[in-house]
mmCIF file as gemmi writes it, N, C-alpha and C atoms, coordinates in Angstrom:
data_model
loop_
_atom_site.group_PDB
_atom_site.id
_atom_site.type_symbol
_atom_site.label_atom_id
_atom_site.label_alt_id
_atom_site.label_comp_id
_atom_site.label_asym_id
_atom_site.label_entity_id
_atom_site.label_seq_id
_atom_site.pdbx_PDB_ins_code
_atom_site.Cartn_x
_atom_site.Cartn_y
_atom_site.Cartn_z
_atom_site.occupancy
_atom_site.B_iso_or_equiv
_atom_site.pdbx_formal_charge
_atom_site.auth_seq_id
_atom_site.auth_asym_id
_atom_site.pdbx_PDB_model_num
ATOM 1 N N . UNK Axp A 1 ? 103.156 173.031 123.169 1 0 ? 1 A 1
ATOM 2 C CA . UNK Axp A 1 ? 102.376 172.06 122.443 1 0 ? 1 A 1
ATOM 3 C C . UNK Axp A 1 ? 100.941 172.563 122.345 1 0 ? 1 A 1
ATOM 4 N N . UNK Axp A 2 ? 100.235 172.314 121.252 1 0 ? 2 A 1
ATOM 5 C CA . UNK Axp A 2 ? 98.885 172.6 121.054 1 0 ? 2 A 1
ATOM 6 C C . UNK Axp A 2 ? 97.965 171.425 120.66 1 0 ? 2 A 1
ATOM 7 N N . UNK Axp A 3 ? 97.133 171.118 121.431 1 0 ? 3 A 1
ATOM 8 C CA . UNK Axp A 3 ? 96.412 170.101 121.335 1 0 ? 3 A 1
ATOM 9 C C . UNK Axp A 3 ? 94.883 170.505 120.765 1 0 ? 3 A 1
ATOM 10 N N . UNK Axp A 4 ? 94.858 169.891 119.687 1 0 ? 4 A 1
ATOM 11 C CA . UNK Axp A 4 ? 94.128 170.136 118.589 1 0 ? 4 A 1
ATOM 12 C C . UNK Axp A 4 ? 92.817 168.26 118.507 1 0 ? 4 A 1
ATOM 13 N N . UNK Axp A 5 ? 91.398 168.676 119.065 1 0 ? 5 A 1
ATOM 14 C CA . UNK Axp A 5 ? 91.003 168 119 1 0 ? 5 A 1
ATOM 15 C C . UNK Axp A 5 ? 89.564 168.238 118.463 1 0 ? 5 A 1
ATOM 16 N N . UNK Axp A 6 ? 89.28 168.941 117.598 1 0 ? 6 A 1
ATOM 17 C CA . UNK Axp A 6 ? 88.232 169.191 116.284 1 0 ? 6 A 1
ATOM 18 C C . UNK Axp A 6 ? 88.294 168.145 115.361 1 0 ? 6 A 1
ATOM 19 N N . UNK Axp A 7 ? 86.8 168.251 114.868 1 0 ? 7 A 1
ATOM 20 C CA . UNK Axp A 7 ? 86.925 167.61 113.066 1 0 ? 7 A 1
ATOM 21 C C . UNK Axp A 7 ? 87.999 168.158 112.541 1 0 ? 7 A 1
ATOM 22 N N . UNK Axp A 8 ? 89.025 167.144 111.496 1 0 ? 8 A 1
ATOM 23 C CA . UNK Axp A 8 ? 90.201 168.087 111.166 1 0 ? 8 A 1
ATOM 24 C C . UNK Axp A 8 ? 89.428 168.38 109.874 1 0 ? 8 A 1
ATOM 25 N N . UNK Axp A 9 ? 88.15 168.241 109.196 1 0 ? 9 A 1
ATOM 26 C CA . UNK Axp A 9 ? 88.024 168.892 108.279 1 0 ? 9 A 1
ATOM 27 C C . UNK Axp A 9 ? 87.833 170.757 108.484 1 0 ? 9 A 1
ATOM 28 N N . UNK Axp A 10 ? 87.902 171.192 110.021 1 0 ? 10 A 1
ATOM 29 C CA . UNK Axp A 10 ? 87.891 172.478 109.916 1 0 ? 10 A 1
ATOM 30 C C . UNK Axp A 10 ? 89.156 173.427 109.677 1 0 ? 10 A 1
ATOM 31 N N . UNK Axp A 11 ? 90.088 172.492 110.142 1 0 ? 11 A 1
ATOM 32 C CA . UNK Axp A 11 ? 91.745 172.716 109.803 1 0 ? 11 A 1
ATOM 33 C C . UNK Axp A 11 ? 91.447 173.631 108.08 1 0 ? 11 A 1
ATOM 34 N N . UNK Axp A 12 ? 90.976 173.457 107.767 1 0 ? 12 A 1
ATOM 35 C CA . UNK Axp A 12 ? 90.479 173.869 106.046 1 0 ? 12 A 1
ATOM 36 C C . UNK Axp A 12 ? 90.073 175.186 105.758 1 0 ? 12 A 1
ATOM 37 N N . UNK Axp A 13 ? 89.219 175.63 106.975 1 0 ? 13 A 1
ATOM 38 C CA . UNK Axp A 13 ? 88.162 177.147 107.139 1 0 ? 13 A 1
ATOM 39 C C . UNK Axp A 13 ? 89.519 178.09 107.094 1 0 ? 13 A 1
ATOM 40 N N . UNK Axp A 14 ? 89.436 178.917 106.443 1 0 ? 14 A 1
ATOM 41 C CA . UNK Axp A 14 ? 90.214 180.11 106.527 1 0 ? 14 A 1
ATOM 42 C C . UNK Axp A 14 ? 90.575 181.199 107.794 1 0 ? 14 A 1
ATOM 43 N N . UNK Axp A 15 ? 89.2 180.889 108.789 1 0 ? 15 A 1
ATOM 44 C CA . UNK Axp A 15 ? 89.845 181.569 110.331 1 0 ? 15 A 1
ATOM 45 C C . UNK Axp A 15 ? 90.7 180.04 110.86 1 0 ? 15 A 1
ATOM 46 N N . UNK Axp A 16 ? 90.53 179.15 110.618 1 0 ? 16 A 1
ATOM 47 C CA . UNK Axp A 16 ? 91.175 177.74 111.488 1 0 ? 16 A 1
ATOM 48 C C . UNK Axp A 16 ? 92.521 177.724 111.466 1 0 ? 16 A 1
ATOM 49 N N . UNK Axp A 17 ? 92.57 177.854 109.553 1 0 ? 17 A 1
ATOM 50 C CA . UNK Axp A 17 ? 93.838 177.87 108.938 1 0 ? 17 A 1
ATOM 51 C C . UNK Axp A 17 ? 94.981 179.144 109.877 1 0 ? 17 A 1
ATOM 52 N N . UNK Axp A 18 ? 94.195 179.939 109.388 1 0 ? 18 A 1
ATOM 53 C CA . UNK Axp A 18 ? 95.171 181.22 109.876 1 0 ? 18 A 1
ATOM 54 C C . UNK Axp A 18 ? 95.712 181.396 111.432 1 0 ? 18 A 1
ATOM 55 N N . UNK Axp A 19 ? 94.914 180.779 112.418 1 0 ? 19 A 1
ATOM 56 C CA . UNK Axp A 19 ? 95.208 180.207 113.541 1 0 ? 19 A 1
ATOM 57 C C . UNK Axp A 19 ? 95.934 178.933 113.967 1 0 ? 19 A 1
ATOM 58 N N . UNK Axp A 20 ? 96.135 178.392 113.111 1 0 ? 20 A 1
ATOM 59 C CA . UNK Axp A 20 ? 96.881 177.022 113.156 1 0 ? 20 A 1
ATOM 60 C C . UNK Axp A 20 ? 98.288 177.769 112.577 1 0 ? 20 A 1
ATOM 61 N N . UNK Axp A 21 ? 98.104 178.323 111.584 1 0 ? 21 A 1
ATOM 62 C CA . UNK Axp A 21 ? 99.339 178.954 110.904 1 0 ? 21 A 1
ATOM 63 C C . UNK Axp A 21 ? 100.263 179.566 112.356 1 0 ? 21 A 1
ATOM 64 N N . UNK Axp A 22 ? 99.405 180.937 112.865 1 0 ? 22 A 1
ATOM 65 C CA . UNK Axp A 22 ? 100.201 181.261 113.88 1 0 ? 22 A 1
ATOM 66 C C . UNK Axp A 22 ? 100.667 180.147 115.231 1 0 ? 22 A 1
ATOM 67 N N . UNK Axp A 23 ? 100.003 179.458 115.246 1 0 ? 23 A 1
ATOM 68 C CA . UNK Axp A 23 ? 100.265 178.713 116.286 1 0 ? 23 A 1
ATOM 69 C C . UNK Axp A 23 ? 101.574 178.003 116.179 1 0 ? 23 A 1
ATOM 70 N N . UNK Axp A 24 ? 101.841 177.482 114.781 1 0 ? 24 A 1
ATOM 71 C CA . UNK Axp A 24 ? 103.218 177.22 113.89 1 0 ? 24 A 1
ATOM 72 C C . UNK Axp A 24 ? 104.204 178.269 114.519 1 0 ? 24 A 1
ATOM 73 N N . UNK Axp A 25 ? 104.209 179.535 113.784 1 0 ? 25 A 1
ATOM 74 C CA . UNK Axp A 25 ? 104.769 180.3 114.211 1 0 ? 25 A 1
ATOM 75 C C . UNK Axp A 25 ? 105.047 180.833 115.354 1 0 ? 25 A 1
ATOM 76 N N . UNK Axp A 26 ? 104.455 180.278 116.395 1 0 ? 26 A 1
ATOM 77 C CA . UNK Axp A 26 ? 105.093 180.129 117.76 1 0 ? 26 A 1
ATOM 78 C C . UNK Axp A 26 ? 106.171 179.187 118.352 1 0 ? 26 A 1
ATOM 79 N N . UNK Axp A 27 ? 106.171 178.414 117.516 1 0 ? 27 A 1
ATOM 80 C CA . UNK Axp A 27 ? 107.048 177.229 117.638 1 0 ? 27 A 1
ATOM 81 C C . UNK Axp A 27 ? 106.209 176.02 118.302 1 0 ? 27 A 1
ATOM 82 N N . UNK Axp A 28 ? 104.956 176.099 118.295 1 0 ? 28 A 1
ATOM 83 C CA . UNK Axp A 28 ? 104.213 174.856 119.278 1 0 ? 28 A 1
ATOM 84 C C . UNK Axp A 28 ? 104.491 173.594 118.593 1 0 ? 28 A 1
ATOM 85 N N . UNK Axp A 29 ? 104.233 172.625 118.811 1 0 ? 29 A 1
ATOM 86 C CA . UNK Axp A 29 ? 104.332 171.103 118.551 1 0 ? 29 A 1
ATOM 87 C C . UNK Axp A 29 ? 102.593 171.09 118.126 1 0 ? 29 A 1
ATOM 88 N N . UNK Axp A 30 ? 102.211 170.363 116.926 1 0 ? 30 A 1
ATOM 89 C CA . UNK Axp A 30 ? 100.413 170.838 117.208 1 0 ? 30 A 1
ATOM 90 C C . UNK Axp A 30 ? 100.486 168.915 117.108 1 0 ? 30 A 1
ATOM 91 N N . UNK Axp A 31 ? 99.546 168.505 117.956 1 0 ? 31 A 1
ATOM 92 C CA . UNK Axp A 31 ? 98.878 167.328 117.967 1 0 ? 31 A 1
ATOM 93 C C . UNK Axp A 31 ? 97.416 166.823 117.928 1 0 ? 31 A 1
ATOM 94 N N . UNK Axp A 32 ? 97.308 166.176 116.843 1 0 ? 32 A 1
ATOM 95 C CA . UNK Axp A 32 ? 95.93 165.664 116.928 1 0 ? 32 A 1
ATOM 96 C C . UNK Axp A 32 ? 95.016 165.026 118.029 1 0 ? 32 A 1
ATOM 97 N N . UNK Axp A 33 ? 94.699 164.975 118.668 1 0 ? 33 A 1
ATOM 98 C CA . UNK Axp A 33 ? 93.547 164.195 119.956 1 0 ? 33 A 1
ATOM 99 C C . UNK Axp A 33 ? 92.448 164.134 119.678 1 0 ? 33 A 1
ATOM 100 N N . UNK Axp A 34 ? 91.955 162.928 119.26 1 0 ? 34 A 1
ATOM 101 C CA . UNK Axp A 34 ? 90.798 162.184 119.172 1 0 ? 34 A 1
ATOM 102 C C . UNK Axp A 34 ? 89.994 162.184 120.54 1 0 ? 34 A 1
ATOM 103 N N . UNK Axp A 35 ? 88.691 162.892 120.26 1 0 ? 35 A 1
ATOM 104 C CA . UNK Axp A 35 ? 87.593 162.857 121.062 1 0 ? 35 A 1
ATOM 105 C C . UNK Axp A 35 ? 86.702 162.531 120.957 1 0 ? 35 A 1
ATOM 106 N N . UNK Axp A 36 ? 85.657 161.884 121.414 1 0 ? 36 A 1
ATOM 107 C CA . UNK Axp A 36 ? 84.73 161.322 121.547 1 0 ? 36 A 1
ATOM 108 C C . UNK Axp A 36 ? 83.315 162.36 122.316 1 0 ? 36 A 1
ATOM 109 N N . UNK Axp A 37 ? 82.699 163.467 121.548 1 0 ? 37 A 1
ATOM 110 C CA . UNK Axp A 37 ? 81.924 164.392 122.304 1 0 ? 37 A 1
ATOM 111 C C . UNK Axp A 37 ? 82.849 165.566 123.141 1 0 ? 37 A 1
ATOM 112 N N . UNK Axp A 38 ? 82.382 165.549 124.327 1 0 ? 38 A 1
ATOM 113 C CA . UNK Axp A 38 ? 82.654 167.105 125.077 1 0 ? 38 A 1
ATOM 114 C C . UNK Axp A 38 ? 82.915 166.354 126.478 1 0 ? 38 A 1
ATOM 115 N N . UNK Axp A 39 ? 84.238 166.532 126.998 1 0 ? 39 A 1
ATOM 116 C CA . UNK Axp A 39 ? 84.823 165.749 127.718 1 0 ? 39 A 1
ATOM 117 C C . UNK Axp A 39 ? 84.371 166.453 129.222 1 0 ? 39 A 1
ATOM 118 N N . UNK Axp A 40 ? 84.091 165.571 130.46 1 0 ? 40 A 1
ATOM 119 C CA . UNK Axp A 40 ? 83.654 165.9 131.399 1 0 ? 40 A 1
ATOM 120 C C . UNK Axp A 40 ? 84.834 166.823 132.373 1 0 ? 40 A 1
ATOM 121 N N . UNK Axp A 41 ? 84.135 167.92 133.217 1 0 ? 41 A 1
ATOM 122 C CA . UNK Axp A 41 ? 85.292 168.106 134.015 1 0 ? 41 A 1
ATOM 123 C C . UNK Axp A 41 ? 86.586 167.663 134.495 1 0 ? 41 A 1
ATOM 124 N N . UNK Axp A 42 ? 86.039 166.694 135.247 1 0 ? 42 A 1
ATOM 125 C CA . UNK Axp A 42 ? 86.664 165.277 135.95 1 0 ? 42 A 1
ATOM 126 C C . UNK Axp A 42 ? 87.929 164.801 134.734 1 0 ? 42 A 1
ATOM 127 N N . UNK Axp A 43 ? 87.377 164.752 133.655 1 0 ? 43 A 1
ATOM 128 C CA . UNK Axp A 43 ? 88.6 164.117 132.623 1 0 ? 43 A 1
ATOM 129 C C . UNK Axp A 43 ? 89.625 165.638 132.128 1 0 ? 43 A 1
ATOM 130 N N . UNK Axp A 44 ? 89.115 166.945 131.872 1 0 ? 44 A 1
ATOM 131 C CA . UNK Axp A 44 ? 89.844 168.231 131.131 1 0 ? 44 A 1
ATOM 132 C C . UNK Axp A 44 ? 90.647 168.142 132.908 1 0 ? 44 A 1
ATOM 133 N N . UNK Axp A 45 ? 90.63 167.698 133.9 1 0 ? 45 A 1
ATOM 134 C CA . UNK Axp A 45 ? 91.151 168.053 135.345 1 0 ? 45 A 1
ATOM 135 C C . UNK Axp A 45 ? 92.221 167.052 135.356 1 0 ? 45 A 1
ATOM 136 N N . UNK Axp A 46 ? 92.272 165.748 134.972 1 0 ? 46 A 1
ATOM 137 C CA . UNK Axp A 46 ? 93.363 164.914 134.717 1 0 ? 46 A 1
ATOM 138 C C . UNK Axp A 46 ? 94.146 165.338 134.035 1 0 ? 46 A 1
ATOM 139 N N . UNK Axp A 47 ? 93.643 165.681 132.712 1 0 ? 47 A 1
ATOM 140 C CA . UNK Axp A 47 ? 94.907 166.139 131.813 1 0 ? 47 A 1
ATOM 141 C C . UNK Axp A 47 ? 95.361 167.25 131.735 1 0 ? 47 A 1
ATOM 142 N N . UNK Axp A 48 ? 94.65 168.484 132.318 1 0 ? 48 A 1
ATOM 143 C CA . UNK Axp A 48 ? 95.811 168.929 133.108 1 0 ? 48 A 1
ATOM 144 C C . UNK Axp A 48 ? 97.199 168.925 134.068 1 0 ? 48 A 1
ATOM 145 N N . UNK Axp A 49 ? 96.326 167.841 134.994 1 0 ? 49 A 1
ATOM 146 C CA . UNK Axp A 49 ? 97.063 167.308 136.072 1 0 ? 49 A 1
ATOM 147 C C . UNK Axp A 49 ? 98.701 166.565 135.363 1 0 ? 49 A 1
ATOM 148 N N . UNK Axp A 50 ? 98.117 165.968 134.114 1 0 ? 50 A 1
ATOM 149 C CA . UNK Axp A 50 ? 99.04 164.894 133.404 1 0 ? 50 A 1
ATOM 150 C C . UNK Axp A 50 ? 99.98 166.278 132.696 1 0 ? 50 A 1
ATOM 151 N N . UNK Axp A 51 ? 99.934 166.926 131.736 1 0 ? 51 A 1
ATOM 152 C CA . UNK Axp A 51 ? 100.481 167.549 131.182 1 0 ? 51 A 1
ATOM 153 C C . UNK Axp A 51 ? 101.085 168.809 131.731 1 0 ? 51 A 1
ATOM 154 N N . UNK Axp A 52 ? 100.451 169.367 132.634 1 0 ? 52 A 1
ATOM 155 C CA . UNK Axp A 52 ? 101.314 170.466 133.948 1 0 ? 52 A 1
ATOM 156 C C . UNK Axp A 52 ? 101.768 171.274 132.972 1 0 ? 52 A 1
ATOM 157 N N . UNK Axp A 53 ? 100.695 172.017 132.037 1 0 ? 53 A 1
ATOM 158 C CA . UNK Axp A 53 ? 101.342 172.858 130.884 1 0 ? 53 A 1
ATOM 159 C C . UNK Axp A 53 ? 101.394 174.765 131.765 1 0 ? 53 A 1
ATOM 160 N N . UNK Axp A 54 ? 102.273 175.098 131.12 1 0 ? 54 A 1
ATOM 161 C CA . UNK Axp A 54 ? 102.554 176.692 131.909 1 0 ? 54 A 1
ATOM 162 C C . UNK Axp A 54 ? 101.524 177.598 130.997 1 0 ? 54 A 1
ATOM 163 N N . UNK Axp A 55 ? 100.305 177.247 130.462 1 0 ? 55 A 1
ATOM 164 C CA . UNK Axp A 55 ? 99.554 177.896 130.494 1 0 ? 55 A 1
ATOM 165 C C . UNK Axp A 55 ? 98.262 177.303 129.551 1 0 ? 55 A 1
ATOM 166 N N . UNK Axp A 56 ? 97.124 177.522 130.07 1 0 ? 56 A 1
ATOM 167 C CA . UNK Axp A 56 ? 96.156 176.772 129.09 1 0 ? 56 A 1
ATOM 168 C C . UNK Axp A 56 ? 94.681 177.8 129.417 1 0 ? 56 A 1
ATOM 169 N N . UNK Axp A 57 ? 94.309 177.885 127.673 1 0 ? 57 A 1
ATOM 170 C CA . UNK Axp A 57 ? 93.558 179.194 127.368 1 0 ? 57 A 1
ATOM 171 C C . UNK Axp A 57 ? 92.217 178.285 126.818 1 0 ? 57 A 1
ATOM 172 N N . UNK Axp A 58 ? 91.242 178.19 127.685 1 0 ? 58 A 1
ATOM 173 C CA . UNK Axp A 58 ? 89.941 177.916 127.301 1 0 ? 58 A 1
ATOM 174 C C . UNK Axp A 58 ? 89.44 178.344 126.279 1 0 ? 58 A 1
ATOM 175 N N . UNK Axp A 59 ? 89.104 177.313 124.921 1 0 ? 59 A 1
ATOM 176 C CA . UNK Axp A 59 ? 88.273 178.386 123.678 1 0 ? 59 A 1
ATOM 177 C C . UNK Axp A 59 ? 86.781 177.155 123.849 1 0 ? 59 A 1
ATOM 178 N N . UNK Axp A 60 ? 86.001 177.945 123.237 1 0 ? 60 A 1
ATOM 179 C CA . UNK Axp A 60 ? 84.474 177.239 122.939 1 0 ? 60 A 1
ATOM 180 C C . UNK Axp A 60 ? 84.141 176.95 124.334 1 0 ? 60 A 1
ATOM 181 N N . UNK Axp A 61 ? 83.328 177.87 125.106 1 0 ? 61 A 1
ATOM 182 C CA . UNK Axp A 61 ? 83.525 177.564 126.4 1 0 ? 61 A 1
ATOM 183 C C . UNK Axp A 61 ? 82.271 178.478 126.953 1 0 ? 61 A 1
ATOM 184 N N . UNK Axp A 62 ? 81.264 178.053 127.643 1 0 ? 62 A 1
ATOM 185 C CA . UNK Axp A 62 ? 80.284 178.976 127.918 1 0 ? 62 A 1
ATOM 186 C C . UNK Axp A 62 ? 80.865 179.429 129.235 1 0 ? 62 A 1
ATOM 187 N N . UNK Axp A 63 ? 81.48 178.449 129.943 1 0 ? 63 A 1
ATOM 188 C CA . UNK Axp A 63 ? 81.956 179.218 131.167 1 0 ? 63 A 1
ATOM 189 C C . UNK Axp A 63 ? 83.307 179.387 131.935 1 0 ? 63 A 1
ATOM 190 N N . UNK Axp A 64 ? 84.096 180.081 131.025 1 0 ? 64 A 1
ATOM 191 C CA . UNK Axp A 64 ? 85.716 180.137 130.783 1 0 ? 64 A 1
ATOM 192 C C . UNK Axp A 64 ? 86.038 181.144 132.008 1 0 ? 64 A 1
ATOM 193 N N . UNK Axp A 65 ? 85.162 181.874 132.558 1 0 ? 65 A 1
ATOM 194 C CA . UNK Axp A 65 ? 85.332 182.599 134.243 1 0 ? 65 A 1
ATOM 195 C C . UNK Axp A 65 ? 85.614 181.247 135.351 1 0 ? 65 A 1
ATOM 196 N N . UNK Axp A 66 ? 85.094 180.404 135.266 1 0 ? 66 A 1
ATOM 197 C CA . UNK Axp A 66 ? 84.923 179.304 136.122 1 0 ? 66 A 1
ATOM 198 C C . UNK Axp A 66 ? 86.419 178.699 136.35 1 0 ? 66 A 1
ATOM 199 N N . UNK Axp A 67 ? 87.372 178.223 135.097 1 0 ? 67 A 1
ATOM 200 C CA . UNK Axp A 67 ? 88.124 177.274 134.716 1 0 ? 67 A 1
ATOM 201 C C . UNK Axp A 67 ? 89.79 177.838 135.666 1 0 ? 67 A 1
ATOM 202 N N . UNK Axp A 68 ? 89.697 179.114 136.249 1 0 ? 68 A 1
ATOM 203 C CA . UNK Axp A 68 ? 91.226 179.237 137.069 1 0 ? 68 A 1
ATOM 204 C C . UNK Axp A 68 ? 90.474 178.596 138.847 1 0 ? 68 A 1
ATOM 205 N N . UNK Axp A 69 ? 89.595 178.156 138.814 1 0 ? 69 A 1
ATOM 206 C CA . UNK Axp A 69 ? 88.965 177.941 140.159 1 0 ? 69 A 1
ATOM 207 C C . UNK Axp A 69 ? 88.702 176.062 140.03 1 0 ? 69 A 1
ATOM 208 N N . UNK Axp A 70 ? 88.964 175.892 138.87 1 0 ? 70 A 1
ATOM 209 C CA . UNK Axp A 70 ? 89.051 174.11 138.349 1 0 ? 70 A 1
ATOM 210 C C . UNK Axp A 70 ? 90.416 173.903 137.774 1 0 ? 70 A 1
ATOM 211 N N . UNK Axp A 71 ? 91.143 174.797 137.501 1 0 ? 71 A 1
ATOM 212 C CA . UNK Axp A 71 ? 92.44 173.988 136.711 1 0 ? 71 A 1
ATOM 213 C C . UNK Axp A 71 ? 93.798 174.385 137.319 1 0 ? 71 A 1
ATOM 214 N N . UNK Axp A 72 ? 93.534 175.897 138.302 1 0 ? 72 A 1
ATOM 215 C CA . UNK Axp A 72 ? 94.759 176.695 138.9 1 0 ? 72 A 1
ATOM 216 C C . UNK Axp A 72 ? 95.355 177.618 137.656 1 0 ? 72 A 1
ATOM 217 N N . UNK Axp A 73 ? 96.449 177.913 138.636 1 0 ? 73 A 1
ATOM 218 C CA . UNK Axp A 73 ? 96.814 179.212 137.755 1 0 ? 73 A 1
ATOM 219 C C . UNK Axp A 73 ? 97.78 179.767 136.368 1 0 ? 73 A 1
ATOM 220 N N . UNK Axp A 74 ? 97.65 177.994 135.846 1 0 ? 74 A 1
ATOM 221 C CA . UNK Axp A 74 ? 97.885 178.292 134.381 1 0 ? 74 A 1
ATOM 222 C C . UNK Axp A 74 ? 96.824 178.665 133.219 1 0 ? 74 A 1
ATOM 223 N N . UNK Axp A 75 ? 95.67 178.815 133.634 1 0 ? 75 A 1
ATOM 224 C CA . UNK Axp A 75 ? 94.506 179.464 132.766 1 0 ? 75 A 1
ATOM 225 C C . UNK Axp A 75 ? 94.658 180.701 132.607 1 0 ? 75 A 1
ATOM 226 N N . UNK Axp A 76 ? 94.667 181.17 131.384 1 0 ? 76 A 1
ATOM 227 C CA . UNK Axp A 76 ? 94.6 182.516 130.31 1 0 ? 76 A 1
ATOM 228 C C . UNK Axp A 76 ? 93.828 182.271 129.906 1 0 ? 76 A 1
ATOM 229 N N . UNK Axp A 77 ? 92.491 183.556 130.234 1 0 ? 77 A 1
ATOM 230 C CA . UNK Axp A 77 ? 91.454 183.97 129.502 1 0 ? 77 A 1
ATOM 231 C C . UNK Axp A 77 ? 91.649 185.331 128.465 1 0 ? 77 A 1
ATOM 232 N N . UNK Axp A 78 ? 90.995 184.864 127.77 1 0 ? 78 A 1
ATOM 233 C CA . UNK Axp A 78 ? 91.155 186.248 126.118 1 0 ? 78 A 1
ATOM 234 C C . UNK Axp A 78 ? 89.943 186.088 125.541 1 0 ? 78 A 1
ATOM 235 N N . UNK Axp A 79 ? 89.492 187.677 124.906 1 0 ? 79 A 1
ATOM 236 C CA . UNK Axp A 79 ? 88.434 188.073 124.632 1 0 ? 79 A 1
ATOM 237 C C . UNK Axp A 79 ? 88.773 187.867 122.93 1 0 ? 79 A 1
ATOM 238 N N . UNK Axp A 80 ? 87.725 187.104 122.423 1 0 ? 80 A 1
ATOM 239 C CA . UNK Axp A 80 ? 87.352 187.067 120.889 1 0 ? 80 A 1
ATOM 240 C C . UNK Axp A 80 ? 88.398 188.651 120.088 1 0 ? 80 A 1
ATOM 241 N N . UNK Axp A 81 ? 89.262 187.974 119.74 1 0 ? 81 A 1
ATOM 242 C CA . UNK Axp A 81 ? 90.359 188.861 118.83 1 0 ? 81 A 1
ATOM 243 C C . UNK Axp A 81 ? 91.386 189.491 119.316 1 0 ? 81 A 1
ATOM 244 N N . UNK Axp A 82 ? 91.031 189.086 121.04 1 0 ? 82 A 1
ATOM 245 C CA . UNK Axp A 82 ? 92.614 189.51 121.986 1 0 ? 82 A 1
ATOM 246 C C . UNK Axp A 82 ? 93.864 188.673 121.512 1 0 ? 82 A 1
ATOM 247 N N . UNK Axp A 83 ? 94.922 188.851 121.403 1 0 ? 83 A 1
ATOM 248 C CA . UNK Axp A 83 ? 96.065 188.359 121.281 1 0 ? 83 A 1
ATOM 249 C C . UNK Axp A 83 ? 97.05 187.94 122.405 1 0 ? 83 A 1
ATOM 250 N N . UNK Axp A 84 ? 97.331 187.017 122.7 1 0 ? 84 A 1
ATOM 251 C CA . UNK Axp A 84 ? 98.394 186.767 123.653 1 0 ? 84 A 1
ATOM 252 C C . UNK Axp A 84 ? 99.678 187.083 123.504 1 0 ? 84 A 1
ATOM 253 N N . UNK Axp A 85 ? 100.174 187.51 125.052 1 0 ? 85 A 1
ATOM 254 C CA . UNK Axp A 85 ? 101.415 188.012 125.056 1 0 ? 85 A 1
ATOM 255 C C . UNK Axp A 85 ? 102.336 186.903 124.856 1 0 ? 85 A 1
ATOM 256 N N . UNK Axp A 86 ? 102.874 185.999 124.665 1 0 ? 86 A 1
ATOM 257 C CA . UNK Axp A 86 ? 104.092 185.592 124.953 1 0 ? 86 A 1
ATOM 258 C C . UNK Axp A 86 ? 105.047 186.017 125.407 1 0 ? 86 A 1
């Protein structure tokens, strides 16, 4: 599943698109989530807790080194144009 919680007017941008596309092509489930701002630790630590996903990759993130020491060891970090293995 991919949880998708942007303005969906960026769904539109041609890098968004093409990333949403592949994400399709992984077979993910994509869901909309309504946010309200930039969600506190304390809350991205619940829903982890809630969803117990086998892997979750920090994007827009000044401090994405930090997040396997707050979320455990389903965090995958990737460098701007790295590709994940599946």
């Amino acid at each position: 599943m991919f949880l998708y919680s942007m303005w969906s007017g960026y769904k539109e941008k041609p890098e968004t698109k093409k990333f949403l596309d592949w994400v399709e092509e992984q077979g993910m489930t994509m869901r909309d989530v309504h946010t309200s701002g930039h969600p506190s630790v304390e809350t991205l630590q619940k829903l982890v807790s809630v969803i117990k996903p086998r892997r979750t990759i920090p994007i827009h993130t000044l401090h994405r080194n930090k997040y396997r020491n707050l979320f455990g060891p389903s965090i995958v970090t990737l460098e701007d144009g790295e590709e994940l293995e599946l």
